[in-house]
N, C-alpha and C positions, 0 to 999 in steps of 0.2 A: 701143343707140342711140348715134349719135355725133354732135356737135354742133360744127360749126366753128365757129369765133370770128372764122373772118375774113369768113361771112355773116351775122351777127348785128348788130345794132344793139347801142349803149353799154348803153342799158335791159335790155336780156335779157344780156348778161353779166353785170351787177352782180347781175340777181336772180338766176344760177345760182352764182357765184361766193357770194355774203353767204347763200344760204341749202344751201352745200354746204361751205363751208369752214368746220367751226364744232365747238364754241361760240368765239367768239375772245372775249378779256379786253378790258376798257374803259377808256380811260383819259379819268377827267372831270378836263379842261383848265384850267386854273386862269392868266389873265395878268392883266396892269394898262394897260389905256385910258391915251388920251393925260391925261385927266382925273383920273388915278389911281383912277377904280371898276374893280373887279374883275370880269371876264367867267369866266364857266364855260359848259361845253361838253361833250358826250359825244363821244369817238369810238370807234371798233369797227374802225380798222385802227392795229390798235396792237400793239406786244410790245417782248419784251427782245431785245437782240439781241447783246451781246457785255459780259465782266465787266473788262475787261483791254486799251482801260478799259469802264470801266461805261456803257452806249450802250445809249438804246431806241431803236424807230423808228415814224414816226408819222404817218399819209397824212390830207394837207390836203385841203379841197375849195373852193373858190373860187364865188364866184355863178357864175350862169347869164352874165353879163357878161363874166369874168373877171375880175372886181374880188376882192380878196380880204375873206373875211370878217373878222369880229372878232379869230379867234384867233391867226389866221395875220398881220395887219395886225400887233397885239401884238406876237407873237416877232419878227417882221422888226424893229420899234422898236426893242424893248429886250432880244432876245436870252436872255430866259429862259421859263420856264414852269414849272406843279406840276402831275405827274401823280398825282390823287387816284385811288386805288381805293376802288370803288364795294362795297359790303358790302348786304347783301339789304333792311336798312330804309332806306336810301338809295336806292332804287333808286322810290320816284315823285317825290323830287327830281330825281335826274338826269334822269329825263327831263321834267319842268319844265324842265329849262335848257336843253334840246333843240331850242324854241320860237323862233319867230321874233323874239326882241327889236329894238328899232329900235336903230342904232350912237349907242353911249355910253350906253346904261340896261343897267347891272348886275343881272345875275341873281341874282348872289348876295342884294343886297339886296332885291329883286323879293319871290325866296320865303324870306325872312328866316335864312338859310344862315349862321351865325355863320363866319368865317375869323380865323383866326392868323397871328403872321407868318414870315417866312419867316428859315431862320438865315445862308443862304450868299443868299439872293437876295434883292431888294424885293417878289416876287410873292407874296402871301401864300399858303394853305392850306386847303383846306375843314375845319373844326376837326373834325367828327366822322368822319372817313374813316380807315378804321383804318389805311393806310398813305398817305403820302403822298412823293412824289419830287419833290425839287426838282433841275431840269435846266437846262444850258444849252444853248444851240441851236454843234451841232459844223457841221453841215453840211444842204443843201439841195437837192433836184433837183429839177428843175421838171419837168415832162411834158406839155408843151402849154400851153395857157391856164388849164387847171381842174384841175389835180391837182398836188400836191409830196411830195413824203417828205422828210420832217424826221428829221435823225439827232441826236440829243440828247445830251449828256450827264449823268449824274447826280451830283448833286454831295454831295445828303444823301440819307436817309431817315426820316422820322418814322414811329414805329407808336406805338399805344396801348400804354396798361401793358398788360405781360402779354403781349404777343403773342409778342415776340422773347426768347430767353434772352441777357441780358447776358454770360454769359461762352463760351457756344457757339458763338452766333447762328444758334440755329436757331427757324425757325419753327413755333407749334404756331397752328391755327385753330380748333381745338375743332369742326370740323364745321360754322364758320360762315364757308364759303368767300367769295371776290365773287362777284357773278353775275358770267353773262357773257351778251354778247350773240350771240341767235340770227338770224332775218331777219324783215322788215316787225315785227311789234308784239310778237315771242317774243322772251322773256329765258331766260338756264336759272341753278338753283339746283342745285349742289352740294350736295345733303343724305348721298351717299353715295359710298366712295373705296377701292378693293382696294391691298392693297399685294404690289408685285411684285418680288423682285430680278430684274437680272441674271445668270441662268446661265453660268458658266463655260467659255471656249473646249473645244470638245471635243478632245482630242489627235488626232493623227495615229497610227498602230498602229507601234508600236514604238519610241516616244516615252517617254522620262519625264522627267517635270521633275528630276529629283535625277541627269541623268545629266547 
């Protein structure tokens, strides 16, 4: 089967696109209102994108108007944001906050989501989220009226005790991965993970490394 995209409506690419390109990781959004209440938000076109410097990147969606919503109004304001990862008992919060709030009512306080604050930004934190990044907004591309991609930067990380080794910085999950988001109402759970190296360039015949 082959599918063009240049006869397709927006709706039939997003469903083949969100329920083929997967699992992707979630990043629950975390700004500060003109009012100073805190908005939170799920999204699912998210990832890292470069360490050097440290950059994620992050696809906005804009009403049906083209007005922008809550989180993307936020970062345009004040230029930062926290990207909470989501961990498996989090996960009918987030999507709690997924929900259509009216502009200016805090989800965070809605479903009583305790936050902390923030070290390098004003944005606070979802307090139970076993990692937490605080970003500043590097850069913006718009795409029309309804889409941007946000390139971020990060400036901290929080993780729970335990997660990260202080003097390695590696990380151990104990098997208790984030979800990730799969398409329409499927999430997936990481409960199992093979471990693979990298194989060795094969030589050329008559090659050796000691020569």
């Amino acid at each position: 089967m082959l599918l063009d995209f240049a006869t397709l409506p927006a709706t039939s690419r997003y469903k083949l696109l969100t329920a083929t390109v997967l699992p992707r990781p979630i990043a629950w959004v975390t700004t500060l209102g003109e009012e100073g209440q805190v908005n939170a938000a799920p999204f699912s076109f998210f990832n890292v994108f470069s360490e050097e410097p440290a950059l994620i990147i992050l696809g906005l969606q804009h009403h049906p108007d083209g007005s922008p919503k809550d989180t993307t109004r936020n970062i345009h304001a004040r230029g930062e944001f926290v990207v909470n990862i989501v961990s498996e008992e989090l996960l009918p919060a987030m999507i709690g906050t997924a929900a259509a709030y009216p502009p200016g009512k805090s989800e965070t306080a809605a479903l009583g989501l305790a936050v902390e604050p923030g070290a390098r930004i004003a944005t606070p934190r979802i307090a139970a989220a076993p990692v937490a990044l605080e970003c500043r907004r590097h850069t913006t591309i718009a795409f029309g009226d309804h889409r941007e991609i946000l390139i971020g930067e990060v400036l901290a990380l929080h993780a729970r005790e335990g997660l990260i080794d202080p003097v390695t910085h590696r990380v151990e999950w104990d098997d208790d991965y984030p979800v990730g988001r799969l398409f329409a109402d499927r999430y997936s759970r990481t409960r199992e993970s093979d471990r693979h190296s990298i194989p060795p360039a094969p030589q050329e015949p008559g090659f050796s490394s000691h020569s």
